[in-house]
Biotite code that builds the C-alpha atoms (Angstrom):
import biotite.structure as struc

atoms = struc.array([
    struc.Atom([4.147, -71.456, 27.212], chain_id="A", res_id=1, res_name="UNK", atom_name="CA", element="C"),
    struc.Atom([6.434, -68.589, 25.585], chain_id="A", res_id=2, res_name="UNK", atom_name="CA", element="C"),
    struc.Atom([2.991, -68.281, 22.695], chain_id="A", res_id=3, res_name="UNK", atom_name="CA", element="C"),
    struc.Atom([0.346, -68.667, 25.902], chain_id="A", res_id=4, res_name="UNK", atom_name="CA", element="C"),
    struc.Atom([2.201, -65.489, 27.512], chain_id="A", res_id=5, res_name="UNK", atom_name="CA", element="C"),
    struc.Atom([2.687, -63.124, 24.503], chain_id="A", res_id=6, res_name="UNK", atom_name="CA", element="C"),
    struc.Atom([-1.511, -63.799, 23.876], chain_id="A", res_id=7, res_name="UNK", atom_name="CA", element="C"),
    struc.Atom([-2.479, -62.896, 27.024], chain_id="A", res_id=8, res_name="UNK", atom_name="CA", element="C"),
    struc.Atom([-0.607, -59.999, 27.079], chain_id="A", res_id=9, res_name="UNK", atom_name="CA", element="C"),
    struc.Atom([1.888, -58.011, 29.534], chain_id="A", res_id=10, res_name="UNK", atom_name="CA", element="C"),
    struc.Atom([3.556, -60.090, 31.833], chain_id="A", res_id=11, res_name="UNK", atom_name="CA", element="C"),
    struc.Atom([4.744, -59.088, 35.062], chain_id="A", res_id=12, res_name="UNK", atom_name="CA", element="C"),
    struc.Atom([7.924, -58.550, 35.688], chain_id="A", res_id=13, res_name="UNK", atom_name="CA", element="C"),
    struc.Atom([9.791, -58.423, 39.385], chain_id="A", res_id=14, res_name="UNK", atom_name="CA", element="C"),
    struc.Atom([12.674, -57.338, 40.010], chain_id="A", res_id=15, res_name="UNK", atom_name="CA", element="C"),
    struc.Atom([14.473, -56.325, 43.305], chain_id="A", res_id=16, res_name="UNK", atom_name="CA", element="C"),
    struc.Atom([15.204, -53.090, 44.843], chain_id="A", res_id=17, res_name="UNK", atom_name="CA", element="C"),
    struc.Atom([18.149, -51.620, 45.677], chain_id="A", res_id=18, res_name="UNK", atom_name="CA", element="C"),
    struc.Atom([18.892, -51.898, 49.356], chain_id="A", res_id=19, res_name="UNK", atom_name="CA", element="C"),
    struc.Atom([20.077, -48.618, 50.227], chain_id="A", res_id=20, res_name="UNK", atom_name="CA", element="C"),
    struc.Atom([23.491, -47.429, 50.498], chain_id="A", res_id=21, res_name="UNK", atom_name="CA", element="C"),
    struc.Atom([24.416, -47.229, 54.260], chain_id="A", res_id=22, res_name="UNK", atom_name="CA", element="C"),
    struc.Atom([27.935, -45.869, 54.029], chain_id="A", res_id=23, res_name="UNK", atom_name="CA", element="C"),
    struc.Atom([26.821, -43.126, 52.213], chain_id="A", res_id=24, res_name="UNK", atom_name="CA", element="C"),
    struc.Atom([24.029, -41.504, 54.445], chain_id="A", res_id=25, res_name="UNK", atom_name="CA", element="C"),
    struc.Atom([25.559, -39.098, 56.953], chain_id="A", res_id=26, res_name="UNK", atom_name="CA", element="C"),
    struc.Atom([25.378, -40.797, 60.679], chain_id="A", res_id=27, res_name="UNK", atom_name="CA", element="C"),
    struc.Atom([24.056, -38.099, 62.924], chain_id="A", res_id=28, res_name="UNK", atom_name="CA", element="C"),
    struc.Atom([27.016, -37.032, 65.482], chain_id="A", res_id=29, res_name="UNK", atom_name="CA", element="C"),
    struc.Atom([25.562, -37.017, 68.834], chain_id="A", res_id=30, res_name="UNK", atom_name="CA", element="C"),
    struc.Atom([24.526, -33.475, 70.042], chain_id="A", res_id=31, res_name="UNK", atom_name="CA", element="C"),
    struc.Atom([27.065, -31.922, 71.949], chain_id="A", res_id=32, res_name="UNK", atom_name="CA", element="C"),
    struc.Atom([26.792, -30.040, 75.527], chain_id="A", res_id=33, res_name="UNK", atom_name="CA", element="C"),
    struc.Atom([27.190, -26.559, 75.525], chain_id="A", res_id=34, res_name="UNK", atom_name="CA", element="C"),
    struc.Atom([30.542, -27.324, 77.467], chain_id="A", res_id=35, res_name="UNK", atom_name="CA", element="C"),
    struc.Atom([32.026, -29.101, 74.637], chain_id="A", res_id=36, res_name="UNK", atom_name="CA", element="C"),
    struc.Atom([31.416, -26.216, 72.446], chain_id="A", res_id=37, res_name="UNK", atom_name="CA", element="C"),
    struc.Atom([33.519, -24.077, 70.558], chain_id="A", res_id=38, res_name="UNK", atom_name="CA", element="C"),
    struc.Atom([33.136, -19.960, 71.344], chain_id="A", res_id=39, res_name="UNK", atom_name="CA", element="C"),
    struc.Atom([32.186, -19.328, 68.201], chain_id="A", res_id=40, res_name="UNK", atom_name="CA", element="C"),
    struc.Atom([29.572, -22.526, 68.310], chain_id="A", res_id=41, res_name="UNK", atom_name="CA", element="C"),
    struc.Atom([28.072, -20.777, 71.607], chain_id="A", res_id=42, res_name="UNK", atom_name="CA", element="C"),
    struc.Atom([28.213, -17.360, 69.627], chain_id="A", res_id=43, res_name="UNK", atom_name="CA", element="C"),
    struc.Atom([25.783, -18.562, 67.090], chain_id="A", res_id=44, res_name="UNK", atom_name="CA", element="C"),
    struc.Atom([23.663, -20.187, 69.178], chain_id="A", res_id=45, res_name="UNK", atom_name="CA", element="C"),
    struc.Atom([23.399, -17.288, 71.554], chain_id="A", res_id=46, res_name="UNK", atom_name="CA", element="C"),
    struc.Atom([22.725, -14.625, 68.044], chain_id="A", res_id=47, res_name="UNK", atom_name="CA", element="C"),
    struc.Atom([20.303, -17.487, 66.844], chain_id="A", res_id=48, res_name="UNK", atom_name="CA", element="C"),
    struc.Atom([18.254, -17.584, 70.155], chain_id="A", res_id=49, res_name="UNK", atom_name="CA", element="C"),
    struc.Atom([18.408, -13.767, 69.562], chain_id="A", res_id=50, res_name="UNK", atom_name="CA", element="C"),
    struc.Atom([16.951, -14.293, 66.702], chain_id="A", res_id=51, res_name="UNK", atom_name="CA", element="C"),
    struc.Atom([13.731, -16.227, 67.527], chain_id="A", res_id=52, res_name="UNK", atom_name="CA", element="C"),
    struc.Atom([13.313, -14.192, 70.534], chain_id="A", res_id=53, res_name="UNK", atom_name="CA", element="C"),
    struc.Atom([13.232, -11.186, 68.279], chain_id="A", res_id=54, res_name="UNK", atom_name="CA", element="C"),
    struc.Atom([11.219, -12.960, 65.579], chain_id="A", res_id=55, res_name="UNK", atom_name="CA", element="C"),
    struc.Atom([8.736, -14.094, 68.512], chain_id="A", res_id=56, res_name="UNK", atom_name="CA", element="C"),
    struc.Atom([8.219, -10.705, 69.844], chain_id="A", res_id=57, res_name="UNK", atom_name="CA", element="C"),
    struc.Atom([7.681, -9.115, 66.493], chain_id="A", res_id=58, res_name="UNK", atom_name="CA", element="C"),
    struc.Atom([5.087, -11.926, 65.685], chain_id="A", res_id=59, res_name="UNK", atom_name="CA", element="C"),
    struc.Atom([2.989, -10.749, 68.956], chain_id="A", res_id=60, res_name="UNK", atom_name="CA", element="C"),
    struc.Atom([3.360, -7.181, 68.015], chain_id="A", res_id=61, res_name="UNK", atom_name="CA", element="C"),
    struc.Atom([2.219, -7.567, 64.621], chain_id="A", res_id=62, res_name="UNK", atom_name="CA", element="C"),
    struc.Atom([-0.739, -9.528, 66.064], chain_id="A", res_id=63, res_name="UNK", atom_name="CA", element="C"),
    struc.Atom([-1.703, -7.061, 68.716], chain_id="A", res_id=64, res_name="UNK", atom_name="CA", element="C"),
    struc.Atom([-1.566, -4.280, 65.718], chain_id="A", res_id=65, res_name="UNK", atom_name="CA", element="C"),
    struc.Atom([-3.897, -6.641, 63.935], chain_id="A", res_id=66, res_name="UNK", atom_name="CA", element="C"),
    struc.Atom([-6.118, -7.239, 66.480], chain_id="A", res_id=67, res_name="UNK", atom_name="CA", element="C"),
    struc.Atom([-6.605, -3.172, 67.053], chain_id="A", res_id=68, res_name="UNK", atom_name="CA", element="C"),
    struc.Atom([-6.983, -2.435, 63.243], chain_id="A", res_id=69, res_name="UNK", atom_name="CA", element="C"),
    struc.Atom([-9.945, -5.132, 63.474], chain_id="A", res_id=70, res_name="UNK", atom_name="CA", element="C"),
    struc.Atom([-11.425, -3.493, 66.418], chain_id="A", res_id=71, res_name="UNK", atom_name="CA", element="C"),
    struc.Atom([-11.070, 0.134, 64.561], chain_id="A", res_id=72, res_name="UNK", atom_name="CA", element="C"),
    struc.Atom([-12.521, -1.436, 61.247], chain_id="A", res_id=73, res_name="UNK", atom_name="CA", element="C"),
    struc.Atom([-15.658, -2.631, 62.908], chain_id="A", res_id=74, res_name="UNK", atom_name="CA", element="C"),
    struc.Atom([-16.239, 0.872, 65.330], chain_id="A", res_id=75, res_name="UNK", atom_name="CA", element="C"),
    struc.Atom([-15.970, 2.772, 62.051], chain_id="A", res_id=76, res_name="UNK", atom_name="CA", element="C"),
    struc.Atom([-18.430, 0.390, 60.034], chain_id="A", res_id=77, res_name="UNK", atom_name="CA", element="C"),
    struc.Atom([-20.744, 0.726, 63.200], chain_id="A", res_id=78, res_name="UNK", atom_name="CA", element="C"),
    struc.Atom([-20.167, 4.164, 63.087], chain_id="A", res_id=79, res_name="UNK", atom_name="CA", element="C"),
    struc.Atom([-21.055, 4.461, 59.723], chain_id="A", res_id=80, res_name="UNK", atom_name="CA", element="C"),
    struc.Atom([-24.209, 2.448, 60.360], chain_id="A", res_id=81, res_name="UNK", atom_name="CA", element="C"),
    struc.Atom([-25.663, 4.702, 62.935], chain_id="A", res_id=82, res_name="UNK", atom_name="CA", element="C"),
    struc.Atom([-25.136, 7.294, 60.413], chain_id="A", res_id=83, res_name="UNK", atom_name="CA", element="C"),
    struc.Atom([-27.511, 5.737, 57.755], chain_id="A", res_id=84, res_name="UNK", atom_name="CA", element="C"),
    struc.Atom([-29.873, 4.604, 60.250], chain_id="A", res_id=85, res_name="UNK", atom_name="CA", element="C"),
    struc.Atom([-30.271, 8.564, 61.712], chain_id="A", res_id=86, res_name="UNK", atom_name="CA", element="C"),
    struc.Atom([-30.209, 9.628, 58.296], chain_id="A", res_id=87, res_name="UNK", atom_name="CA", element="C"),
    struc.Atom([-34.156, 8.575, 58.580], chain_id="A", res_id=88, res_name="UNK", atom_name="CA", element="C"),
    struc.Atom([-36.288, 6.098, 56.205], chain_id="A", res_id=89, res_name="UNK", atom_name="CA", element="C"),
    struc.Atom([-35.907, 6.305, 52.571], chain_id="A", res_id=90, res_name="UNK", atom_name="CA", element="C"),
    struc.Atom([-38.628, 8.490, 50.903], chain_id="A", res_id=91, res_name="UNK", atom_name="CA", element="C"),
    struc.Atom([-41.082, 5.873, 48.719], chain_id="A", res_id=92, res_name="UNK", atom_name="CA", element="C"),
    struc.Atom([-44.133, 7.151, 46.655], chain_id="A", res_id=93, res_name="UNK", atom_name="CA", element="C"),
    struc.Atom([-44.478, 10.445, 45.181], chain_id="A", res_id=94, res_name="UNK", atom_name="CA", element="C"),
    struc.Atom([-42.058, 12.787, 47.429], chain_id="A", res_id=95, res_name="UNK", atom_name="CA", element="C"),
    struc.Atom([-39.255, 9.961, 46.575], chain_id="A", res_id=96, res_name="UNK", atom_name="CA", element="C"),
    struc.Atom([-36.799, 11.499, 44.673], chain_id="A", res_id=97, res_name="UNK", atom_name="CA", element="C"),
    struc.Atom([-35.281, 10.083, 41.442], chain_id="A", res_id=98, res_name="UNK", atom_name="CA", element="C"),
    struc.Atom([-31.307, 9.692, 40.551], chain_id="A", res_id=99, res_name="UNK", atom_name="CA", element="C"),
    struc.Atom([-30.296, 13.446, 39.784], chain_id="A", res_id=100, res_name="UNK", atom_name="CA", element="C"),
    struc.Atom([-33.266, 14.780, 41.484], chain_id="A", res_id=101, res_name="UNK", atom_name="CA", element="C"),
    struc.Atom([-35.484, 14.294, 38.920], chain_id="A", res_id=102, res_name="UNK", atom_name="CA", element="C"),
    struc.Atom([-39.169, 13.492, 39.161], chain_id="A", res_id=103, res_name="UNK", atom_name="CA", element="C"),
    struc.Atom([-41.482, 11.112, 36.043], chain_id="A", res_id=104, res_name="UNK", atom_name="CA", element="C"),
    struc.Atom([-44.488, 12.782, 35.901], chain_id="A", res_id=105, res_name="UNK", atom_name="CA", element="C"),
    struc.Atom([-47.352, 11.412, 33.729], chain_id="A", res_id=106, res_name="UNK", atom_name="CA", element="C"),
    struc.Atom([-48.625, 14.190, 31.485], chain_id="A", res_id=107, res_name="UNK", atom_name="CA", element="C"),
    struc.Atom([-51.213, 14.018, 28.389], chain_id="A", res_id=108, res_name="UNK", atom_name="CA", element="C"),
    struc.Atom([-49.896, 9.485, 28.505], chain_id="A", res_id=109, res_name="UNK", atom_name="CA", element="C"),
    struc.Atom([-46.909, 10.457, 28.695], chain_id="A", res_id=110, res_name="UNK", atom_name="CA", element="C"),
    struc.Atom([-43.572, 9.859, 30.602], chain_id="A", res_id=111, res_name="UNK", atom_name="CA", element="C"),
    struc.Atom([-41.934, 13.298, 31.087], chain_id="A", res_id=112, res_name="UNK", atom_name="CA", element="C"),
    struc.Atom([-38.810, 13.522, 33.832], chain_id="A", res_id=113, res_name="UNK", atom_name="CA", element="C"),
    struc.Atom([-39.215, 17.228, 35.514], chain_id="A", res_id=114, res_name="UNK", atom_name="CA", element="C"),
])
C-alpha cells in the first residue's frame, strides 16, 4: 500500500489545530460607570469628548467651505462662458483670421501667408 501511495502521488496529510490559548487573551473588564471612575479617568474622557466635538465641528466647517468654493468654481466657469458666447461667432471663410494674424492667399499656384 506504502508503493500504491508514493505512485499516485501527494498524500494528504491532517493534522489538528491548535485550540487557542484562553488564559492568554485579555478578558474584557466590564465597563465602568462614570461614578466608579477615577478624576483623572473622567478628565480624559471629558478632553476626549472635547476632542470629537472639536473634530466634528471642524469637519462641518471644512465642508461648508467646500461646498462654497464649488458654488464659486461653477459661477466663474459660467461667467466665463457668457463671455465666449458674447464674444460673437467665430469668423469662417475668407475674413477668418489665421494663428498670428496671418492670411494664405493663393497667388500665381501658390501658397503665400500675407
Amino acid at each position: 500500500t506504502d508503493a500504491d501511495a508514493e505512485e499516485e502521488g501527494w498524500g494528504i496529510v491532517r493534522r489538528r489545530r491548535a485550540s487557542p490559548n484562553t488564559a492568554s487573551t485579555p478578558v474584557a473588564d466590564p465597563t465602568l460607570s462614570t461614578d466608579d471612575l477615577t478624576k483623572d479617568q473622567r478628565r480624559r474622557e471629558a478632553r476626549k469628548d472635547e476632542a470629537k466635538t472639536a473634530k466634528a465641528d471642524a469637519e462641518a466647517d471644512r465642508l461648508k467651505r467646500l461646498a462654497q468654493h464649488k458654488k464659486e468654481q461653477e459661477r466663474a466657469k459660467m461667467a466665463a462662458s457668457r463671455t465666449k458666447s458674447a464674444a460673437g461667432p467665430k469668423q469662417t471663410g475668407k475674413d477668418a483670421k489665421i494663428s498670428g494674424g496671418m492670411k494664405a492667399v493663393v497667388q500665381d499656384g501658390k501658397l503665400v501667408w500675407e
